[in-house]
N, C-alpha and C positions, 0 to 999 in steps of 0.2 A: 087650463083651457087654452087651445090655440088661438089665436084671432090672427084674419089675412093684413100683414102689414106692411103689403104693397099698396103704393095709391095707383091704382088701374084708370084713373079718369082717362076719357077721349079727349085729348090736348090737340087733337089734328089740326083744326084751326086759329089755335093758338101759334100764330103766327102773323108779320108781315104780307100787307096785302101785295110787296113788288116781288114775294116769293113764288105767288100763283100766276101772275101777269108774266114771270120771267121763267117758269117752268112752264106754262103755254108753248112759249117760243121754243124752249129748249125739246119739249115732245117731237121735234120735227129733226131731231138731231141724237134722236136715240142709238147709233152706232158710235157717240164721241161718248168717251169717259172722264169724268174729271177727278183730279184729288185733293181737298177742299183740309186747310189743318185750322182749327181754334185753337189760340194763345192767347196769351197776356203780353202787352209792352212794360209794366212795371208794377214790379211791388207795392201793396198800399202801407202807409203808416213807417214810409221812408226804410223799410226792413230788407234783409236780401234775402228773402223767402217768402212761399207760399205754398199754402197746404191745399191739393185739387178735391175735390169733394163734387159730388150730384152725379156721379157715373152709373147709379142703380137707376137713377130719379130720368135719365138720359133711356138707359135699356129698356123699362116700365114705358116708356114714351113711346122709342121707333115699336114695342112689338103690340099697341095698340093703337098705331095707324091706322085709321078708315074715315073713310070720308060716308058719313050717313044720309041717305035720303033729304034730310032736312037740310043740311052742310050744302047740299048741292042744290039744293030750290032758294037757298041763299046768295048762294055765289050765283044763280041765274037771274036775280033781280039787282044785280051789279050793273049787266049788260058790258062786260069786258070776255066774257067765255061763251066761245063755241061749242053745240051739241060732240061733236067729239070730244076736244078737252072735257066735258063733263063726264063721257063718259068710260074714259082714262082714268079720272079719279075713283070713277066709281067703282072700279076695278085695279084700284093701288095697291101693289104687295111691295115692300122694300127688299130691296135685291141687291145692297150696297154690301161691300166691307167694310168694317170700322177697326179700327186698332186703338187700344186708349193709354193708358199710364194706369194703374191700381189707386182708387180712392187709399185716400191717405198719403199718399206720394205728395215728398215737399218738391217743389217745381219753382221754374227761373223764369225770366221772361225772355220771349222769343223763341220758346220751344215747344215745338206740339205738344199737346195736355189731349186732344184727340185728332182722329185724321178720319176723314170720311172719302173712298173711293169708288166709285159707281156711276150709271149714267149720270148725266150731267143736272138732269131734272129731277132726279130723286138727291142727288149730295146735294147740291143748290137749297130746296126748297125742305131742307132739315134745321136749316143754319138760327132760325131764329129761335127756336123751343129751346135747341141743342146750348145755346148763350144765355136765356133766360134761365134754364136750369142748374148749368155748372158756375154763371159768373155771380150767381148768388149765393148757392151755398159755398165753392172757394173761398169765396169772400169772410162770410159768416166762419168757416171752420179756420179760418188764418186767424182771424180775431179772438175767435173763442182759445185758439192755440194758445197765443199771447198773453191771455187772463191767466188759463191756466198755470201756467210756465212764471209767472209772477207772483203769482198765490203759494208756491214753494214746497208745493205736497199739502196744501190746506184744500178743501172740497169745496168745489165752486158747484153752484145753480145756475140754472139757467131759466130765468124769470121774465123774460121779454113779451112773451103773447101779448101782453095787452096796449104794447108800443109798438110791433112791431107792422109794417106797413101791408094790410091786408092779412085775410085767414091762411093761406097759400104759403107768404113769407113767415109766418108764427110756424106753420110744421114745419117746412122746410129747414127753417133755421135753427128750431130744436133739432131735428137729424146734425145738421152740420155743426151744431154746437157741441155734441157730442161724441162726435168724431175730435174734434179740438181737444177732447178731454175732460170736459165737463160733467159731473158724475150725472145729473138729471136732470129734469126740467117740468116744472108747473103745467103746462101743456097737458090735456088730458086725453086731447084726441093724437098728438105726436107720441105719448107711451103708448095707448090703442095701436097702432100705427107703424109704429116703428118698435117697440118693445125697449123702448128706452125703460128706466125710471121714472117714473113721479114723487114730485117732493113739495113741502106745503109748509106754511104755520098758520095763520092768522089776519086778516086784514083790520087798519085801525078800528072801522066801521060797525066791528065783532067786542069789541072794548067799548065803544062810544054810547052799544046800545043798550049794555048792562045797566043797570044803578052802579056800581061803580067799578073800578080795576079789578078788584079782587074776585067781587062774584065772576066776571067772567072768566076769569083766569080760573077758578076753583069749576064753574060749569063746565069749560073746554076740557079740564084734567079731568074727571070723574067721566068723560066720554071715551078720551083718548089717552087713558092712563101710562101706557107704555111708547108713547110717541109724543109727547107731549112737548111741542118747543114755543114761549109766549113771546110776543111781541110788546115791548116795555118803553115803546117809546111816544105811547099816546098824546101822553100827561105830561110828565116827568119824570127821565132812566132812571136818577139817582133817589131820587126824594120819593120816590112811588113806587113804578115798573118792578125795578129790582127788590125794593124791601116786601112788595107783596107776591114775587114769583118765591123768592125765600120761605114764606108761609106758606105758598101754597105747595113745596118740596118738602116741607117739615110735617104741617100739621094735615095734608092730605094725599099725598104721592107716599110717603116714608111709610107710615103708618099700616099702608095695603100694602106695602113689599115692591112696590114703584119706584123709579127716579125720575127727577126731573132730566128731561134731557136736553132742552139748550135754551136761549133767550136768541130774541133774535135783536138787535138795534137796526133801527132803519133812519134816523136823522141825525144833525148835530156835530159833532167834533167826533168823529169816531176811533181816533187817536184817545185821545182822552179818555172819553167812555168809555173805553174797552178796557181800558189801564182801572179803573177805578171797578168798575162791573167786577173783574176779577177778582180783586183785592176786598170787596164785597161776598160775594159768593166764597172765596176762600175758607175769609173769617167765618163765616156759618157755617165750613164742615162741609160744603158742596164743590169739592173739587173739580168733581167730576163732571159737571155742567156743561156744556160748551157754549160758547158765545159764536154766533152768526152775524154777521155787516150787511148792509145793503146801504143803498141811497146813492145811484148815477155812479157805478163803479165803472171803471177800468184799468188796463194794465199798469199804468202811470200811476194812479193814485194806491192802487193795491201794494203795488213794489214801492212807492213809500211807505206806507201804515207797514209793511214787513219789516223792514230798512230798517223805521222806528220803531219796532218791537210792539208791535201791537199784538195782546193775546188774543190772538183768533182764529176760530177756528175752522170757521166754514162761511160762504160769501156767496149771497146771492145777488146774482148781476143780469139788468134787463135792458136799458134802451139804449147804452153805449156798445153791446154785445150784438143786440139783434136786427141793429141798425147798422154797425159797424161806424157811429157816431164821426169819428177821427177822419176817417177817410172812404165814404159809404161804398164808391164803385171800383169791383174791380177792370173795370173796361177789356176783356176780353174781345178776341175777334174771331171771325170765320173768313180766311182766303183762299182763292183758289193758288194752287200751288203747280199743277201742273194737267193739259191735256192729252188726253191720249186718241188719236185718231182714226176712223175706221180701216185707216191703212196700216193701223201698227205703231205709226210714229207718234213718239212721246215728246211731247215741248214742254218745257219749264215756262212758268207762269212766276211775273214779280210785278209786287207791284210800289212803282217809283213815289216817291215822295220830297218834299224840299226837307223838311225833317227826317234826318237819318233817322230815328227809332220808328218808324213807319215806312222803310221798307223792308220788304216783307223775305223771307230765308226763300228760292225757290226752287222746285222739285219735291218730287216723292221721298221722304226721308225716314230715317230711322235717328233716336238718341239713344244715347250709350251714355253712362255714368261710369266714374273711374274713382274707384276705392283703394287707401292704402293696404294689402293683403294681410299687413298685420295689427292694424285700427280698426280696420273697418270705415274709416275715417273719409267722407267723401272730398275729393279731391278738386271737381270738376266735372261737367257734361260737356259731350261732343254730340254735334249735329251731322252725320254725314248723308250722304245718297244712298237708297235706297238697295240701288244696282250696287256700289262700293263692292270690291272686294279689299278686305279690310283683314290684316293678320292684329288682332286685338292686345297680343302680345307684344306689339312695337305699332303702338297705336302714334306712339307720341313722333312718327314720321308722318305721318298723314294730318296732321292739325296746325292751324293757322294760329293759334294760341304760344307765345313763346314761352313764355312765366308756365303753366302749364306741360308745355312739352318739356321745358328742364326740367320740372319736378319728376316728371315720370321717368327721367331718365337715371335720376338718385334713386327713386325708392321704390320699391316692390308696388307691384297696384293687378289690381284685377279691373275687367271693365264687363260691364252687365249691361242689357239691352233695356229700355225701359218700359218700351210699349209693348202690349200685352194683345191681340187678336180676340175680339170682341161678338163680332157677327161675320160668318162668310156669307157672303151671297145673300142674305137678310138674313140667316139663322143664327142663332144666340150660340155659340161657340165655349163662350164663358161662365167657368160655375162661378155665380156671384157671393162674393162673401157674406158672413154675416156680420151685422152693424159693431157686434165687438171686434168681431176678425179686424174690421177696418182701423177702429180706435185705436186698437192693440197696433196697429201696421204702421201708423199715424205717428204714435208714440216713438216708436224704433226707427222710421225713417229719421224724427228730430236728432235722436241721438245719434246717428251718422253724421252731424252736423259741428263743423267745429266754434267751440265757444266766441268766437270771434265773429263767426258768419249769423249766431242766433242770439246775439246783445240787444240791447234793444237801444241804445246810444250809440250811435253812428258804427253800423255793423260793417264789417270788411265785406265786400263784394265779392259774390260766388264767380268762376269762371264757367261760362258760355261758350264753346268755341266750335269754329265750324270747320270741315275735314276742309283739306285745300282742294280740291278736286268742288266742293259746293261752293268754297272762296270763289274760287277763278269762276262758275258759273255767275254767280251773284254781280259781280264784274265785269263779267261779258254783256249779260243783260241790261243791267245799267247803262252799259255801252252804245249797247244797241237802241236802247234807251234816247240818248244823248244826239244822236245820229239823226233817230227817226226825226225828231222834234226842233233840230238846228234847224 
């Protein structure tokens, strides 16, 4: 059976209220275009990467724009909107270009992840959905990456709904957990939904309310004979849990032509336990059992319990994953970058800060990735202009990168564009993948990545570099900058 697993909700007004206050103003300036790019200034969890994620959950957004009846007898009891403005909204079509990066693209900081071009009132008053959407899931799908990638080919879950901050953030964050790599997730309306998996065992509460361990363990198998995975950590794993998941694999799973098929531990020294569980289950002929972890995981502590050899086999992870616990925000932004005026003339838009990583790259741009032609091995991104006329094959003249431009000058490299054409003119341009396509894309971007850049102890920083032709702009401006304000 199919089920629709887009989330179509009206998010229109999910937004800042200085969005509508300052797209008022901007209706009066409908001949100026602006080109507005959301990025990131820094990795979270001290990493040199990040994985972009919410670009479906963004599409689903701009093409159910409308401002309803009700939306607009609301904003009239504000007393900041005039009968005109109201009824501009009330007749909103987005008519913007967008260009983005493909979800699952791992991304650097300082580089458009999307670019939104169009009147100045419609790119403007996108900005804060378009942030709420992608700096969450990035976030989430960066983390859930890092679980992954540390569990070592062991099957991670995704268990967080019942941590995670509101029902909004629990799908969402299954989507982008799974894009990470994460085989499933407990979530019942995010499988509805997105077509993920669902995955399950037991809650202690399922144990507590039997007369004792056993019956429940022997109730839940005689239901779910051929799924059967217990939770042994009510009581006690060693002295309890495990000698009665034993009985209930011998003298009621075995018996009907069943196996048991895993234990799950959820508290305690899980190091240990899992070393002794084994060694338990062994000896009784139950090889084949698998053993599951839980209890506050993440990548740190997994890539130990690995390190140490813990036999395990699958790990269910919820409020360091769905929270992104370590380091919760990705702080993405929305700037204008440059306008365009009813005369024609295009100005670059920066904006200055006493903090260098806060100001901003400016102009219309394009990024370009540069691959060694015979690794496949990502080398580096360039930021250049838009306008650039750029021979891609002797790229490494045009970039302000010198470590960078030597490399390209030793070794074979190819350079690929990375932004993708999204919506022209409000029209959706883009066949959208589907959720494996992405994970799959997710996956293969990592491995473009060299082991140096995706360590998770003080990883070598990826190169960022901008064409000189956007140097020298960035410089003038600032200049100019400098000038205006002596």
């Amino acid at each position: 059976m199919k089920f629709n697993i887009r989330n179509e909700e009206n998010l229109t007004l999910l937004t800042d209220l200085y969005q509508l206050t300052m797209m008022q103003i901007y209706t009066e300036d409908e001949e100026e275009i602006g080109c507005f790019d959301m990025f990131f200034r820094k990795n979270p969890d001290k990493a040199s990467f990040t994985v972009f994620a919410g670009l479906e959950n963004v599409i689903d957004y701009v093409q159910n724009i409308k401002f309803e009846e009700d939306d607009l007898d609301y904003l009239r009891t504000l007393d900041l909107f005039d009968e005109e403005f109201i009824d501009y909204l009330r007749n909103f079509k987005f008519e913007c270009d967008v260009w983005a990066m493909p979800e699952g693209t791992v991304v650097f900081p300082n580089e458009p992840l999307l670019t939104v071009r169009g009147s100045v009132a419609q790119a403007q008053f996108v900005e804060t959905t378009i942030l709420n959407l992608i700096n969450h899931q990035t976030r989430i799908a960066t983390k859930s990456e890092r679980i992954v990638r540390a569990a070592d080919g062991r099957r991670v879950m995704e268990f967080g709904l019942r941590r995670a901050h509101g029902a909004t953030a629990g799908i969402n964050g299954a989507r982008a957990s799974y894009i990470g790599g994460m085989a499933g997730t407990s979530n019942v309306l995010a499988g509805k939904r997105y077509g993920i998996p669902v995955m399950g065992t037991m809650a202690h509460s399922f144990v507590q309310k039997a007369k004792n361990e056993y019956e429940a363990f022997a109730r839940y198998a005689k239901r779910y004979p051929d799924t059967t995975t217990l939770l042994v950590d009510t009581y006690d794993v060693l002295k309890s849990g495990i000698p009665n998941a034993i009985k209930i694999a011998k003298e009621i799973l075995e018996p009907q032509g069943h196996k048991l098929r895993g234990i799950r531990i959820d508290s305690g020294d899980l190091l240990t336990l899992s070393k002794e569980t084994r060694k338990m289950l062994d000896d009784a002929g139950l090889d084949y059992v698998k053993i599951t972890i839980s209890d506050s995981l993440d990548e740190f502590e997994i890539k130990r319990l690995v390190e140490e050899g813990a036999p395990i086999d699958g790990l269910g992870v919820g409020e360091r994953n769905i929270t992104a616990k370590s380091d919760p925000v990705l702080g993405g932004v929305y700037k204008l970058t440059e306008i365009e005026t009813g005369e024609g003339l295009h100005v670059a838009k920066i904006k200055k800060s006493e903090t260098k990583e806060k100001i901003t790259n400016p102009g219309f741009k394009k990024t370009w990735r540069v691959y060694n032609s015979k690794t496949n091995i990502a080398m580096g991104d360039v930021l250049t202009l838009a306008n650039e006329e750029i021979d891609t094959c002797k790229m490494e003249d045009y970039i302000n990168d010198e470590t960078l431009r030597e490399a390209m000058l030793v070794e074979d490299y190819i350079v690929k564009e990375l932004m993708v054409p999204i919506f022209q003119k409000g029209k959706l341009v883009y066949e959208v993948p589907t959720l494996e396509e992405v994970r799959d894309f997710c996956r293969a971007q990592v491995e473009t990545l060299t082991d140096e850049v995706i360590r998770f102890e003080e990883p070598e920083n990826y190169t960022v570099a901008l064409s000189e032709k956007l140097d020298n702009l960035k410089d003038d401006l600032i200049e100019e900058i400098y000038e205006m304000t002596a």
